[in-house]
Every structure is written in structure tokens, then in C-alpha cells.
C-alpha positions in Angstrom: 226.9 173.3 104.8 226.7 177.0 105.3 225.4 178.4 108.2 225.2 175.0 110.0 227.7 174.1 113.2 230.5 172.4 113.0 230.6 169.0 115.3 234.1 167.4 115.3 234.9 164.3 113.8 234.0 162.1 116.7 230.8 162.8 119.4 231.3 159.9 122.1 227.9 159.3 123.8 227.8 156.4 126.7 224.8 155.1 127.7 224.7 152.0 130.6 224.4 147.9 130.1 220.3 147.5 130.2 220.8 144.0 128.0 219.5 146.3 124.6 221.0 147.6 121.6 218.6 150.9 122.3 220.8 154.0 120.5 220.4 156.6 123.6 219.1 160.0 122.6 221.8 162.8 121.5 221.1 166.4 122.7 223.2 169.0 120.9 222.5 172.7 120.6 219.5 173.3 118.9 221.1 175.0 115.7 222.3 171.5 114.8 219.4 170.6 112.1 217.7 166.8 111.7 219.4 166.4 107.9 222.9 166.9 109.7 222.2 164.4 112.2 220.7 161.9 109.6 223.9 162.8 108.0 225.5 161.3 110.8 227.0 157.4 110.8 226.0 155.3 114.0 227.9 152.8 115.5 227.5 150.4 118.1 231.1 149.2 119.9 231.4 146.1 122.2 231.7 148.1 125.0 228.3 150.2 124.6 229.8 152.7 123.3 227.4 154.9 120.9 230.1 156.9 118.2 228.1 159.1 116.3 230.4 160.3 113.4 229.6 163.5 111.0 231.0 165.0 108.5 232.6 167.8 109.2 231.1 171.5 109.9 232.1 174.4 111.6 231.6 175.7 114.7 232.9 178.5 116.8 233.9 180.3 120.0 232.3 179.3 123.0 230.8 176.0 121.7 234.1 174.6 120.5 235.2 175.2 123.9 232.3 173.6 125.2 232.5 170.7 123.1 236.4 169.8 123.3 235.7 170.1 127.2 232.7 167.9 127.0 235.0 165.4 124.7 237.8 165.0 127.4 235.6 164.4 129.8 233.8 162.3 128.0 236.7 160.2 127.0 238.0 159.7 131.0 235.0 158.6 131.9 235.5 156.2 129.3 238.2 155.1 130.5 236.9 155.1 133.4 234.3 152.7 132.5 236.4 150.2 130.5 238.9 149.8 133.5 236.6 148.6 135.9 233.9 147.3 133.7 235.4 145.4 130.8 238.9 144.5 132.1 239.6 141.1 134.2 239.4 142.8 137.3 238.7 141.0 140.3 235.8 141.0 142.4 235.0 138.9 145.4 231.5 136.7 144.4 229.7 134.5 147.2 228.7 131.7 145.7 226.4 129.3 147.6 227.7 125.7 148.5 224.5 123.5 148.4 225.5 120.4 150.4 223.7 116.9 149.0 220.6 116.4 150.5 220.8 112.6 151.6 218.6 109.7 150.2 215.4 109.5 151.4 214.7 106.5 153.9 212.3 104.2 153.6 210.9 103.9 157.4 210.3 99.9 158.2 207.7 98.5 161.4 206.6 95.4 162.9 203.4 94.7 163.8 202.9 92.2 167.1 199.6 91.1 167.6 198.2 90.2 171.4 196.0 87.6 172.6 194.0 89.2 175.5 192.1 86.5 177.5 190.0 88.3 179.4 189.1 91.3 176.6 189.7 93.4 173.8 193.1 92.4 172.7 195.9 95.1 170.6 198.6 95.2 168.3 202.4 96.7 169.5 203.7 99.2 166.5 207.4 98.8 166.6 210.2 101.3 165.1 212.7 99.0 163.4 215.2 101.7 163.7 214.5 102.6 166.9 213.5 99.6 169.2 211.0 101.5 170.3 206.8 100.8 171.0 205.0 103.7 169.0 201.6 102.4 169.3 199.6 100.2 171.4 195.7 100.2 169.0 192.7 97.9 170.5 191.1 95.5 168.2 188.5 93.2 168.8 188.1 90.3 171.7 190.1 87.3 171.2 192.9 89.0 168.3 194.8 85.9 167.2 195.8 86.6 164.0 197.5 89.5 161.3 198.2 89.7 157.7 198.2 92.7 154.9 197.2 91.8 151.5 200.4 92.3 148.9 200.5 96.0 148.3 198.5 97.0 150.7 199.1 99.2 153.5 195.8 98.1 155.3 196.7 95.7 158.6 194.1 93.0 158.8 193.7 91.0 162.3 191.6 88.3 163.5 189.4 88.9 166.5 188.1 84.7 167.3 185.9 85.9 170.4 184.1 88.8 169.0 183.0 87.2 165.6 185.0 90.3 163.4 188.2 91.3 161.9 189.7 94.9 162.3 191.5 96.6 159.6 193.0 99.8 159.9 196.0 101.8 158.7 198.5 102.1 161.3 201.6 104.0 160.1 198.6 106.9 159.4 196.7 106.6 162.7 193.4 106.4 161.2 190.5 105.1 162.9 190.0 101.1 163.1 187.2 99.7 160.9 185.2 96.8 162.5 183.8 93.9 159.9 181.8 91.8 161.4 181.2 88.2 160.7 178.6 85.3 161.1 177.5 84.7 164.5 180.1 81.8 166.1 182.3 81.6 163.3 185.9 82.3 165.3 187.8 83.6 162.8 191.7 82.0 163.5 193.4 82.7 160.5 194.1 85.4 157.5 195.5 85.5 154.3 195.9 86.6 150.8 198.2 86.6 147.8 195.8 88.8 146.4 195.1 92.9 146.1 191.8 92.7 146.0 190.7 90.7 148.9 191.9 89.5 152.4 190.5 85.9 153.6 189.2 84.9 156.6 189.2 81.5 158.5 186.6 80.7 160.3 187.1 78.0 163.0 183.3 77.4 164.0 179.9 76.6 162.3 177.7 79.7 161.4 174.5 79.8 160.0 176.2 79.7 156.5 178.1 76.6 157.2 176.6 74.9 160.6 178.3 71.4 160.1 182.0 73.1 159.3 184.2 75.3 159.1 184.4 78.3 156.7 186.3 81.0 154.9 184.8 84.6 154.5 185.9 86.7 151.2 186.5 90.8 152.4 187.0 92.4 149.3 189.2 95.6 150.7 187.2 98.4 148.2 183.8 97.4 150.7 185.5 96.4 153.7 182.5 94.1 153.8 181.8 90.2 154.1 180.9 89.5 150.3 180.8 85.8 150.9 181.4 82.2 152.8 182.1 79.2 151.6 182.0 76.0 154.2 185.6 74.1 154.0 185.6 70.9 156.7 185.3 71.1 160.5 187.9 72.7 162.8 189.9 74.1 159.9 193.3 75.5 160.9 195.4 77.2 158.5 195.1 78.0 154.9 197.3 79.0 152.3 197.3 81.2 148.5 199.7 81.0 145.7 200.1 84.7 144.0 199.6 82.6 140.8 196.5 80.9 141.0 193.0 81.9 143.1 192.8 78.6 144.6 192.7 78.9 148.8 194.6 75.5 150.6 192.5 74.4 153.8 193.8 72.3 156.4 190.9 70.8 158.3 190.7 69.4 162.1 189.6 65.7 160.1 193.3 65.2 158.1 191.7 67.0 154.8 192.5 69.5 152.6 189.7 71.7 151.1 190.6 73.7 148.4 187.8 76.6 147.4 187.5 79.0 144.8 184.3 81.1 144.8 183.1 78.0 146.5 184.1 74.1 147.4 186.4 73.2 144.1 187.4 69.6 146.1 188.6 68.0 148.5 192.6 66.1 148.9 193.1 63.7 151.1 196.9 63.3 152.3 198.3 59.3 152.6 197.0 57.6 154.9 198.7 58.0 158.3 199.8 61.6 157.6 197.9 64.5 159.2 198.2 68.0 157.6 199.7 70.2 160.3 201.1 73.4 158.0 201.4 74.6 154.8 203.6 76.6 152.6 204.5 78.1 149.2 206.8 78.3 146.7 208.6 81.8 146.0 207.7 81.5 142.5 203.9 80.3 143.2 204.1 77.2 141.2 203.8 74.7 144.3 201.8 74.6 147.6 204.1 72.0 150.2 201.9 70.8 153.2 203.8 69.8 156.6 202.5 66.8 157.8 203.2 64.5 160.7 203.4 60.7 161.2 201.4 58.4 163.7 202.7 56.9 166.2 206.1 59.4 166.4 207.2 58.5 163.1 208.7 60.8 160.6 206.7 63.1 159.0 206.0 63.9 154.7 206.1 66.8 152.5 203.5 66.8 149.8 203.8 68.8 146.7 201.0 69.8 145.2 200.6 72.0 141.9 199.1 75.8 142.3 195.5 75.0 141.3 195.4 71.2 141.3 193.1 69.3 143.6 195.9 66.3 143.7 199.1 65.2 145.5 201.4 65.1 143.0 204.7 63.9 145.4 206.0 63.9 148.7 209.4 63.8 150.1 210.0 61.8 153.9 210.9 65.3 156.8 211.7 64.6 160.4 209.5 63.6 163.8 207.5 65.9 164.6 207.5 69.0 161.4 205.6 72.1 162.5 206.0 74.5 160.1 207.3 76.0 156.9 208.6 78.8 155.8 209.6 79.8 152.5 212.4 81.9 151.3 212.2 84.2 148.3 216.0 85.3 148.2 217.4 82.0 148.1 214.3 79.8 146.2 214.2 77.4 149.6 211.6 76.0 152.1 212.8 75.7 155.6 210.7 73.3 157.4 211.2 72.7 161.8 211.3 69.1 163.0 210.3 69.7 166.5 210.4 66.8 167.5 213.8 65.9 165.8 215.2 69.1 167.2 216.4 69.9 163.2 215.2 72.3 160.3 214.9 70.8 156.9 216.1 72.7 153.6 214.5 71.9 150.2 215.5 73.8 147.1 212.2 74.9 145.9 213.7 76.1 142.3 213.5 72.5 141.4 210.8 71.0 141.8 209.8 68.1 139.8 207.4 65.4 140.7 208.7 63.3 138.2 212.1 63.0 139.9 213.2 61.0 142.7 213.3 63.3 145.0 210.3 65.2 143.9 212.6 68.5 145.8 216.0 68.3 146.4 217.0 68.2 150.3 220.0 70.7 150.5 220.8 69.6 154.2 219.7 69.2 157.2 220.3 71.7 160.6 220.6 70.4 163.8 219.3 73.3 166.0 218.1 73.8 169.4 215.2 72.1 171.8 211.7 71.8 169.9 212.2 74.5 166.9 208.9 76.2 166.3 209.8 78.1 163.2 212.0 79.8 161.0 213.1 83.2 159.3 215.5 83.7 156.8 216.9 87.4 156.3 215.8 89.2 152.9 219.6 89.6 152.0 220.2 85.4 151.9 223.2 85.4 154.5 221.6 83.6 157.6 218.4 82.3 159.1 217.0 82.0 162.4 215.3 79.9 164.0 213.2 80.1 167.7 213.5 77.0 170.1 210.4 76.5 172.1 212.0 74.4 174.2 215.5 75.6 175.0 214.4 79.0 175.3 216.5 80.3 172.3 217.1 81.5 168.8 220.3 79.9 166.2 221.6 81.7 164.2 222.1 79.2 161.3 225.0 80.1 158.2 222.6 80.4 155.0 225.4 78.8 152.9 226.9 76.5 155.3 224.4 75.1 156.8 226.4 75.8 160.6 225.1 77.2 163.8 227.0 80.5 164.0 225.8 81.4 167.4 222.4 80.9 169.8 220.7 83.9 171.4 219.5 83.7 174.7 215.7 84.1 175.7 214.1 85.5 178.7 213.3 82.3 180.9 210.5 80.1 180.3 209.6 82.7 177.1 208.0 79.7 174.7 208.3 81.3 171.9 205.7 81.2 169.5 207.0 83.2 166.6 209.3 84.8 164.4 209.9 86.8 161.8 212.5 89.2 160.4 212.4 92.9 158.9 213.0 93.8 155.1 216.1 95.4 155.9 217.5 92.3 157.4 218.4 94.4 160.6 216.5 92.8 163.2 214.9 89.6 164.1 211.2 89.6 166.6 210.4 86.7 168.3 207.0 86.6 170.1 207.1 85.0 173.5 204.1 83.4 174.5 205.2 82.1 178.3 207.0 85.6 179.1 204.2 87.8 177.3 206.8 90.0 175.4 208.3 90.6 171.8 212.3 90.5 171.8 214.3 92.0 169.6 217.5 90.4 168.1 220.1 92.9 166.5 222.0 91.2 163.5 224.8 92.9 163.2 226.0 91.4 166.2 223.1 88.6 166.9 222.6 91.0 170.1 219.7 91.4 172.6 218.4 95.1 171.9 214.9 94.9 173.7 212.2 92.7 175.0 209.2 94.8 174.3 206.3 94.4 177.2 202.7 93.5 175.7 200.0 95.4 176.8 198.1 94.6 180.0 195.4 92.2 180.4 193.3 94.9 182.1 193.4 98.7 180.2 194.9 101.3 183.0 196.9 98.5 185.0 200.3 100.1 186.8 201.5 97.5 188.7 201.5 93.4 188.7 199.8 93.6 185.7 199.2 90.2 184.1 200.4 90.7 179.9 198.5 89.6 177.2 199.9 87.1 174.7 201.6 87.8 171.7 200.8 85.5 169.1 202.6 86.8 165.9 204.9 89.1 164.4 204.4 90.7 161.0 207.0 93.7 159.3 207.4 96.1 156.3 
């Protein structure tokens, strides 16, 4: 076009990577008019390179100088650009190594709780990883007993001389809570199967029940006696199936009261049996009651169905049975013949009263002197079991049925308890003579520590006489 400058063929414009296809602004002399640039074809390249192309005019003298000066140097730095921007060249890049975070660990405790004679007594927090005593808390006069309902992180103990159970939370610290009960009821025992509640038995006559014994209903949302129902005199243990509301009673007179929301009835065991200890099948169907035979004689098991009022069998046990234990790995109920020196095993996964046996015997374990009671490890490879008279603990084969080894006690420790952790790591056994927990180790059925109770009298530094410990209880 006449009169217009001439632009050669190619104008290279660069503009920088800022993640848009923006077309950059083109400055030219001012004589170059709007129709020639929308004349102009525009062209985007992969390496951001704007080409505006014209058709072709003529220019002159100093600016065609200019402009094949400014198209050289535009076309090294073009170069420039595509060497080190676009080519594989190298550069060094950090690139951070995140390491895997490890699992997270579920921390595990035991709970011991102390008799104190003479006073308030406590309960020893113990670290299962650590053997060590993190807390020493105070409960009531008289603590005998511990339990936590199912899924509940809420420790509940029994104080017998000060008429209360405390519950508190103890891997949070948080204050205890004190529930008081009737006046001279001397609460021995608690238990539940359930979430909602924890139950407490009552030893003594209170005004609800002067003539008996009792069980108190805490509902854990009040914290708060909501009820007692009388059971028969001088009761001493109870029992709960997870599958039926009905609470087992063993009374002082040889019966069994069973109680729902109140007195449901009463079972009386054969004649010449007396109830000493009850357990419960891993699956709920079945509550087994220990008892023992007059005159030294051998003692019976009696089945009973979760939420009947009846016997419905019995299978003959040793001199002397004391306890039993069930086992939810391995579908078994250990039960100690103290007076036979043996531990009975029944195979509580079949259990029919209509058979002969009602529950098959798998075998029976000769252990140490007067076994007190038994705990079986979560992962189903051994049991143990404390020796109240030999001062010991065997360590019984949980699929042989042999004695593997026998762990040493501190002398004269009667023990009185024992229990095992969820991890199947260590073993507590609660020493009443010696007034100390110890701690078994079984990996290698070691010794790891014998844990001191607390002192009789708060403060005491030397010759301090220990309180009791009475049971052991871990999760």
C-alpha cells in the first residue's frame, strides 16, 4: 500500500511462560497503521513464540537497518531461549524423601487394685510396655474390687468399708467420682456385660434389703444408684452373659439368685454341692458355676442356659475347684482344682446338655501347689496359672496340655490373682502375703518387676507396712 512501511516477511516477538495464551503487545513505529496490523496473520508456536507475519511493504533507510538489527537479535535470543529452556538439559532438582511414618500404637495398662486395712485404699496404673507404676489414685475405704463395663473407658472399684464405689478415668487423669450407696451394704463385687450400667454386690443388709444381700444398678450416663434389688444373705460373686440381662448370684446359703430389674428366681444346686465361682461362655450362651463337694469330695460343674432359672447339666471337676476362667481365643473354660493341685479344660463350643458329657473335658493339667486361678494369653499359645501354695506361676502349653516352665515368686507371696494383657506380652500376678504385683515377661517366661503397693499409711518412707492387692484388671 502506498505510502505505508514496509515490515519484512517475519516480526519475531517473545514474550515469557506465564501458563496463558495472552498475544503480547507489538510496538512498531507509529507510521505502521491499525488495517496493516489487522492485516497481519498471528501465530502461536510451542515454544511461545508470537510470529506475526504481513504482507509485504516497504520501508527504508534507517528503519530497515533498525529492523534487520532488531531481527538478529531477536533471533539469538531465541536461540538462546530454546537451548536452555526447551532442550533436555539437565538441572539438579531436590526432591524431598518423606520417610513412612510408623503405625500408630495402641498404648495397653493394668489396673491393680489395693486393700488398705487401716484406710483409704488405691489402684497401681501400670505401663505394659514399660514395667513401670505411673499412677498411684485413692479410692474409697476398704477397695476390694475393679471392673470396666465393655467399651467403656470408666474404671469402676468397690470400696466395702466406706459404703461407695469410685469410678474415674485413669488413662485421662480426671478427678474420681464418689457413688455412694445404702448405709452397711459392703459392696464386694462388680460387674457388667453391659454399656449401659456397672453392677454392684452388696455383701450386707441395707435398709432396702435388711434380711439379705443385694445388687445396686449404676447406670454410667447418672453415675447414680438407680436401684437395689435383695439377692440372699452373704452373697459372693455374681456373673452377666453379654447375651441376656439376667445377673447370676452366688449366696453365703448354697443358692443362686438370678435378678433382672428385680428377684426373677431362685436355683438351687444338688444337694451336697456349694456354689463357690462362676463363669461364662465366650459366646454368652452358658453360665458354668464352680462348685465344691462335702466332705473333700470332688466337686461339679453345672451348666445353666443364659436366662434360664434351671440347671440344665453338670459335669464331675476335681477336690477342691475355685475358679473359672473362660477363654475367648480358644472357646474353653479353665477351671483350678486346688485341692487336686490340677486345672480342668472344657471345650465350651460344645455344649450340649443333652449329651453325655454335657461339655467335653479336653484334659486335665497337673500344675503346682493349691492353683488359685488361671489366664490364658489373647493369642491361644499358652496359659498360666498362679499357685498359692508353692509360691509360683506354670506356664502350661495351650495345645499340649504340658507344663513348659514354672516361674518363681517372691517367698511366702500367696498369690491371689492373675491376669494377662491384650497384647499377650506380660502376665500380673497380685501377691497378697508379699503386698506386690509381679510382672512375668512372655517372651521368655522372665521376672521383669515386682511392683510395690502403696503404703498402709499416706507419706510413709521407711518400714512401711503395704496394702493388699487384691486384683489385676488390663486393656
Amino acid at each position: 500500500m502506498a505510502g505505508e512501511p514496509w515490515l519484512p516477511p517475519f516480526f519475531f516477538c517473545l514474550c515469557f511462560c506465564v501458563g496463558h495464551n495472552l498475544m503480547p503487545p507489538l510496538r512498531v513505529s507509529a507510521n505502521v497503521s491499525a488495517p496493516m496490523l489487522a492485516r497481519c496473520s498471528y501465530v502461536k508456536c510451542n515454544f511461545l513464540l508470537i510470529i506475526w507475519r504481513c504482507p509485504g511493504t516497504t520501508i527504508s533507510g534507517v528503519w530497515m537497518t533498525f529492523l534487520r538489527k532488531a531481527g538478529l537479535l531477536s533471533l539469538a535470543v531465541l536461540l538462546w531461549f530454546l537451548q536452555t529452556g526447551c532442550e533436555d538439559y539437565y538441572r539438579p532438582v531436590a526432591n524431598p524423601i518423606v520417610s513412612p511414618g510408623g503405625q500408630p500404637q495402641t498404648s495397653h495398662y493394668a489396673w491393680v487394685v489395693n486393700f488398705n486395712p487401716i484406710g483409704p485404699g488405691t489402684t497401681t496404673e501400670l505401663d505394659v510396655s514399660g514395667d513401670t507404676n505411673l499412677a498411684v489414685t485413692s479410692m474409697g475405704n476398704g477397695s476390694i474390687a475393679e471392673a470396666f463395663p465393655p467399651s467403656s473407658l470408666a474404671l469402676f472399684v468397690a470400696n466395702r468399708d466406706s459404703d461407695s464405689v469410685s469410678e474415674y478415668l485413669p488413662t485421662l487423669s480426671l478427678p474420681v467420682t464418689t457413688i455412694s450407696l445404702l448405709t452397711g451394704s459392703r459392696p464386694i463385687y462388680v460387674t457388667s456385660a453391659q454399656n449401659s450400667s456397672m453392677y454392684v454386690l452388696n455383701s450386707g443388709p441395707n435398709s432396702a434389703c435388711p434380711n439379705s444381700g443385694s445388687v445396686s444398678t449404676i447406670p454410667v450416663s447418672t453415675l447414680s444408684v438407680s436401684g437395689t434389688f435383695c439377692v440372699g444373705p452373704s452373697p459372693t460373686t455374681m456373673a452377666q452373659s453379654p447375651s441376656s440381662p439376667y445377673l447370676y448370684v452366688l449366696n453365703g446359703d448354697g443358692t443362686i439368685s438370678v435378678i433382672n430389674g428385680g428377684l426373677v428366681g431362685t436355683i438351687t444346686p444338688q444337694s451336697g454341692f456349694n456354689p463357690v465361682a462362676l463363669g461364662v461362655s465366650a459366646d454368652g450362651n452358658w453360665i458354668f458355676v464352680v462348685t465344691q463337694g462335702s466332705g473333700g469330695s470332688a466337686g461339679e460343674l453345672e451348666i445353666i442356659s443364659a436366662g434360664s432359672i434351671v440347671v440344665a447339666g453338670s459335669v464331675p471337676l476335681g477336690v477342691q475347684p475355685t475358679s473359672a476362667v473362660s477363654d475367648p481365643t480358644l472357646n474353653r473354660l479353665y477351671v483350678t482344682n486346688t485341692g487336686a493341685n490340677s486345672v480342668s479344660v472344657f471345650d465350651t463350643s460344645n455344649v450340649n446338655p443333652a449329651n453325655s458329657p454335657a461339655i467335653p473335658l479336653l484334659g486335665t493339667v497337673t500344675v503346682g501347689v493349691g492353683p488359685i486361678g488361671v489366664t490364658p494369653l489373647v493369642n491361644g499359645l499358652l496359659f498360666y496359672v498362679a499357685n498359692a501354695g508353692s509360691y509360683n506361676v506354670s506356664v502350661v502349653s495351650a495345645s499340649s496340655f504340658s507344663v513348659l516352665t514354672t516361674v518363681s515368686l517372691p517367698a511366702g507371696a500367696n498369690p491371689v490373682f492373675i491376669a494377662s494383657d491384650p497384647t499377650s506380652s506380660k502376665v500380673y500376678v497380685a501377691n497378697q502375703g508379699t503386698g506386690n504385683t509381679t510382672i512375668i515377661q512372655t517372651s521368655n517366661n522372665a521376672v521383669t518387676q515386682n511392683i510395690a503397693a502403696p503404703p498402709q499409711v499416706s507419706g510413709c518412707i521407711n518400714s512401711c507396712a503395704p496394702q493388699t492387692p487384691m486384683m489385676v484388671v488390663s486393656r
